[in-house]
C-alpha positions as CSV (number, residue, x, y, z in Angstrom):
1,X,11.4,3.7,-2.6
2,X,9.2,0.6,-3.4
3,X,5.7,-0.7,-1.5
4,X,3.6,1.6,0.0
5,X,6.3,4.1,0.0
6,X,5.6,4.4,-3.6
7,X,1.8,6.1,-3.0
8,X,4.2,8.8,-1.3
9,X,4.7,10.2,-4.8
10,X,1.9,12.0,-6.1
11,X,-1.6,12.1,-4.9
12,X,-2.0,9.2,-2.6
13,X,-5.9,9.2,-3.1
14,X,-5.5,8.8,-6.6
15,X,-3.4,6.1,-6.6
16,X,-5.4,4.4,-4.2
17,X,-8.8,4.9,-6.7
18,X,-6.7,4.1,-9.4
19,X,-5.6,0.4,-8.0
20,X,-9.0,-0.6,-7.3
21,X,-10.5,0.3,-10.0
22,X,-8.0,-1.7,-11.9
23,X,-8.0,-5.0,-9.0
24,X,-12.2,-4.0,-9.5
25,X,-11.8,-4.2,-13.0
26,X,-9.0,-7.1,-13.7
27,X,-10.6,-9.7,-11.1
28,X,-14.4,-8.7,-11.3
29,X,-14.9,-8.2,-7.6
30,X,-18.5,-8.5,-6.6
31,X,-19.6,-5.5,-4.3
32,X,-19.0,-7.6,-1.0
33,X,-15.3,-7.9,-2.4
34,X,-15.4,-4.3,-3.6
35,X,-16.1,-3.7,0.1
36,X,-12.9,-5.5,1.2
37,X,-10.6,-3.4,-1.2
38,X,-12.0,-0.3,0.3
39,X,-11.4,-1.1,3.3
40,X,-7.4,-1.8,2.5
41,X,-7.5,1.6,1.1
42,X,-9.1,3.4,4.2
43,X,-7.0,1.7,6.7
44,X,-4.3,3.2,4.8
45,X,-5.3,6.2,4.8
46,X,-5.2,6.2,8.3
47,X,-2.2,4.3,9.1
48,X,1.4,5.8,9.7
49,X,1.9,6.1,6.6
50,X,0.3,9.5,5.5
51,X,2.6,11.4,8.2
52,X,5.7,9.5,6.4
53,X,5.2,11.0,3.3
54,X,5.0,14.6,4.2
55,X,8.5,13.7,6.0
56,X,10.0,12.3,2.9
57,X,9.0,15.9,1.8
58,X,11.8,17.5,4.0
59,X,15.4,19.2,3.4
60,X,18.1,16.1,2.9
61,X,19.8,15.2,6.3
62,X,22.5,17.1,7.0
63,X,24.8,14.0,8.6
64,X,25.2,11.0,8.2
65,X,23.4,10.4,11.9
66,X,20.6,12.3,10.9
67,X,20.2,10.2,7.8
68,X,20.4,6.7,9.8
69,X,17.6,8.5,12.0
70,X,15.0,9.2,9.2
71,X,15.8,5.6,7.9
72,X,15.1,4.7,11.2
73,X,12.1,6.2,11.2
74,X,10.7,5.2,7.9
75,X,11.2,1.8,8.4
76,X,9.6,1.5,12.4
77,X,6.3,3.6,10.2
78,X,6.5,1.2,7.4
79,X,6.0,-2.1,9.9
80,X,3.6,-0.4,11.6
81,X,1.5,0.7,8.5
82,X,2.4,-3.1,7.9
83,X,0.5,-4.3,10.9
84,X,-2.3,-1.7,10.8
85,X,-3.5,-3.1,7.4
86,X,-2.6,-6.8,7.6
87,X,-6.0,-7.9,8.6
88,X,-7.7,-5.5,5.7
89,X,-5.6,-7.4,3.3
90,X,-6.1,-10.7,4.6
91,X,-10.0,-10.0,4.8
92,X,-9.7,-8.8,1.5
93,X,-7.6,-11.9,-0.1
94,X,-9.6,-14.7,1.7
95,X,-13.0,-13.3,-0.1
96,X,-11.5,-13.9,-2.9
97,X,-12.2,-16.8,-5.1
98,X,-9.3,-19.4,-6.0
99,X,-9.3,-18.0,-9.1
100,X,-9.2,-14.2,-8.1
101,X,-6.5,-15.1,-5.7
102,X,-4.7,-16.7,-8.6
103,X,-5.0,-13.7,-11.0
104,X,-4.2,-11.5,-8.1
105,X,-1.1,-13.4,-7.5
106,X,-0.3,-13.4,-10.9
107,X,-1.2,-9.5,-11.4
108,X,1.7,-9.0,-7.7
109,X,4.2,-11.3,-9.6
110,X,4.2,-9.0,-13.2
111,X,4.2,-5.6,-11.4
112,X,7.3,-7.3,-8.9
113,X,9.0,-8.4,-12.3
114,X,8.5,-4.8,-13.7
115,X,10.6,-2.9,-11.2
């Protein structure tokens, strides 16, 4: 699983705290800013995506149906955890400075490279 699927694994608050305090840290968000990431984090919290996890936490499918169904699933949950936090991330990305969003690019591009 990649994206958001990946805060799935483990303690999703954690994971959450742990990425802003690094994007806090790495582009020197002023509280404003600081603001914005939290709000990406809340509205994930209560997106879809929380009641996907605890699925992904079931028995495997037992047919090849039932496996097309929870695929199914997981990926109608993942565009609408998609659209539920779109306009955090935008508020978020436009309160950056040029040169935030340029290190923030540059910080999505390494972690992409890394998988």
């Amino acid at each position: 699983h990649g994206g958001l699927m990946r805060l799935c694994h483990g303690d999703m608050d954690t994971k959450l705290e742990r990425m802003a305090t690094h994007l806090e840290t790495e582009l020197d968000l002023t509280p404003a800013q600081k603001q914005n990431l939290d709000a990406i984090a809340q509205a994930i919290k209560t997106s879809d995506l929380p009641s996907t996890c605890t699925q992904a936490d079931e028995a495997p499918p037992a047919t090849p149906v039932e496996k097309l169904d929870r695929m199914e699933a997981r990926m109608e949950t993942g565009l609408s955890t998609i659209q539920q936090i779109r306009q955090p991330v935008e508020t978020f990305y436009e309160s950056l400075s040029t040169e935030q969003q340029t290190e923030l690019d540059s910080l999505m591009a390494r972690r992409h490279r890394r998988r």
